[in-house]
C-alpha positions as CSV (number, residue, x, y, z in Angstrom):
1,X,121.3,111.8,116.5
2,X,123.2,113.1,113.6
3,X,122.0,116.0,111.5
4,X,120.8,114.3,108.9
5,X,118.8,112.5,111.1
6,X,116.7,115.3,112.1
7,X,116.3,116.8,108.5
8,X,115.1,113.4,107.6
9,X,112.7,113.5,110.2
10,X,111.8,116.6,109.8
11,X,110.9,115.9,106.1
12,X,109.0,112.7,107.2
13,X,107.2,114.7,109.4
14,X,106.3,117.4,106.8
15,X,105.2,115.0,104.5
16,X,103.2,113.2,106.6
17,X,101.2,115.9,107.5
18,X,100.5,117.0,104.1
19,X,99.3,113.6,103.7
20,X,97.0,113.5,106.8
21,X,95.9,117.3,105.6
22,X,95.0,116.4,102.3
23,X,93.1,112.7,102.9
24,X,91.6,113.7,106.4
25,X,90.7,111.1,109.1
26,X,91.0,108.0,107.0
27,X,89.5,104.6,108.2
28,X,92.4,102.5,109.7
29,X,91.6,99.8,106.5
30,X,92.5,102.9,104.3
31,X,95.2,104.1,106.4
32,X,97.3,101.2,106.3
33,X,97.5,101.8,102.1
34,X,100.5,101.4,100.7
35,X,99.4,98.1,98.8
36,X,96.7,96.9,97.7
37,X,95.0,94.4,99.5
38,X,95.0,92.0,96.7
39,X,97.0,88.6,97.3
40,X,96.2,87.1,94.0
41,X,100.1,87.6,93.1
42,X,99.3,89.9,90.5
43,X,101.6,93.0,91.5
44,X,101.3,96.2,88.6
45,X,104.3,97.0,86.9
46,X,105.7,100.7,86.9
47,X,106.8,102.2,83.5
48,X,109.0,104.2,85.5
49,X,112.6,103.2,86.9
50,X,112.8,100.0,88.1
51,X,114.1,98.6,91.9
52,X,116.1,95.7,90.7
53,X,117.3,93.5,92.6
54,X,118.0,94.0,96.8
55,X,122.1,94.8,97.1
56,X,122.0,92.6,100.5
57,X,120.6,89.1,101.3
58,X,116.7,90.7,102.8
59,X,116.8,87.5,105.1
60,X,120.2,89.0,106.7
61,X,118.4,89.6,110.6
62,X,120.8,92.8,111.0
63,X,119.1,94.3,107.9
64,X,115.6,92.9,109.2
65,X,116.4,94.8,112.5
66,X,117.7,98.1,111.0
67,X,114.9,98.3,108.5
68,X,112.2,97.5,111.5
69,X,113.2,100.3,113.6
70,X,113.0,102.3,110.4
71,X,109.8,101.4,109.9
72,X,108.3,102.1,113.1
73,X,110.0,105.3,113.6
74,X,108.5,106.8,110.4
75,X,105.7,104.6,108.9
76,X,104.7,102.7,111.9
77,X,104.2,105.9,114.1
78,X,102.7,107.6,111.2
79,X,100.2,105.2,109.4
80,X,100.6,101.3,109.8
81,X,101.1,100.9,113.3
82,X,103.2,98.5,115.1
83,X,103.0,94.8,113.7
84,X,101.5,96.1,110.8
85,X,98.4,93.1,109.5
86,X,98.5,94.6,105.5
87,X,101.8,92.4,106.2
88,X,101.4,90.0,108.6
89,X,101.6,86.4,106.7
90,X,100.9,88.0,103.5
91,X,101.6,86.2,99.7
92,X,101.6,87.2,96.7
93,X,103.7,90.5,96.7
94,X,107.0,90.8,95.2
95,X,110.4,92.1,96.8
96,X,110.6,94.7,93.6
97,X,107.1,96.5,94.0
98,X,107.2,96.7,97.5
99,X,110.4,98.4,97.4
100,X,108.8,100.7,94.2
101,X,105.6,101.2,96.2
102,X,107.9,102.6,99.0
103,X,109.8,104.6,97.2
104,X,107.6,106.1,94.9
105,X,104.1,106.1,96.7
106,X,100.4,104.7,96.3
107,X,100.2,106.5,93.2
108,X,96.5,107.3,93.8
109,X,95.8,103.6,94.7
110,X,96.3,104.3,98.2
111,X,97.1,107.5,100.0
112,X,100.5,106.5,100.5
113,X,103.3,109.2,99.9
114,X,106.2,108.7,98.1
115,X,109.3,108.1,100.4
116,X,112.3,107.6,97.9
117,X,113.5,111.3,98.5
118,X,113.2,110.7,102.4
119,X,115.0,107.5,102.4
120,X,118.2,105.7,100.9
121,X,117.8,102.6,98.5
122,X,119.3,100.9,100.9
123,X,117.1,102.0,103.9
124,X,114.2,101.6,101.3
125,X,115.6,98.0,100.5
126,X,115.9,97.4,104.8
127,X,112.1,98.1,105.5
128,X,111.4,95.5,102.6
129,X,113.5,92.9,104.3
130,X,111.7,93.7,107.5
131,X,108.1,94.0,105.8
132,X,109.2,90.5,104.1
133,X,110.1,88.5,107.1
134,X,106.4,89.5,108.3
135,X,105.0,87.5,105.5
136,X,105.1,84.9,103.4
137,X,106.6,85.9,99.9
């Protein structure tokens, strides 16, 4: 494992704890967070900094692998389990505020912590290829 794996890690770790200090035992309904539960294809926008566009094809299965062993290293292991349902045949989300809600957390809507200093875009942009093939948008 290369340094920067274990500082990366170690930061996940760090802030998951925080998290799981500061929001206690959360029902697993709340725990899966991240997004809303809404499928009415409404997504909000952010004011902030947006994603773009993905800089790889998100139906590429390489990228689908990489960004599912990401995900259940870090937010499988941590919050949504393996085979996560908040994404299981879901509609109605969009590439763009997945990737924002990854990167920059629930924002109060969902106890979610922000993960854009932990991971790359392009690791971000790998877990939404893999969270993607999962569903249905």
């Amino acid at each position: 494992m290369k340094k920067h794996d274990h500082k990366r890690g170690a930061k996940a770790f760090g802030m998951m704890l925080a998290a799981a200090i500061a929001f206690g035992c959360l029902p697993s309904s709340v725990q899966a967070g991240g997004v809303p539960p809404s499928d009415s294809g409404q997504t909000p926008e952010s004011s902030e900094n947006h994603a773009g566009t993905a800089p790889f094809d998100l139906s590429d299965p390489k990228r689908i692998k990489t960004g599912e062993g990401t995900f259940n290293a870090t937010c499988a292991a941590y919050c949504h389990g393996q085979n996560p349902t908040l994404f299981v045949d879901r509609t109605g989300l969009s590439e763009e505020y997945v990737y924002n809600t990854i990167r920059d957390g629930g924002k109060g809507a969902t106890p979610m912590p922000p993960w854009g200093d932990v991971f790359s875009p392009e690791e971000i942009w790998e877990i939404v290829a893999y969270l993607k093939s999962l569903g249905k948008w």
